[in-house]
C-alpha positions, 0 to 999 in steps of 0.5 A: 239437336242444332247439329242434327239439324246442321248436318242435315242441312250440309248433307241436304245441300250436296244431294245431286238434283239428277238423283234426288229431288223436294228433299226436305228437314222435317220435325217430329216428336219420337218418344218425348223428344223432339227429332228430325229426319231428311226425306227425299224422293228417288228421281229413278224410282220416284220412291220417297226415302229418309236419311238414316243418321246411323249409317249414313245412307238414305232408305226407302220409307215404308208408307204402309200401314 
């Protein structure tokens, strides 16, 4: 889990402040396990979106019920 949360950490540091913006690490547990996530807000759309270590790109989250 260390270096999910390392390479979080290297892709949070090379967010463009003009593009992204209170990007921060958060914990949560899914499932009996302890995971992390980066969120981020969209400066252009002011939309938060997570980082998906599977593709590589961020996401929009959805925030409705």
């Amino acid at each position: 889990m260390e270096s999910v949360v390392k390479q979080l950490q290297q892709i949070m540091k090379s967010l463009a402040p003009e593009e992204w913006r209170d990007a921060r690490i958060y914990r949560f547990n899914d499932e009996y396990k302890m995971d992390y996530t980066l969120l981020a807000t969209k400066v252009s759309s002011g939309q938060m979106h997570f980082y998906d270590l599977e593709t590589g790109d961020f996401t929009p989250l959805n925030l409705s019920g």
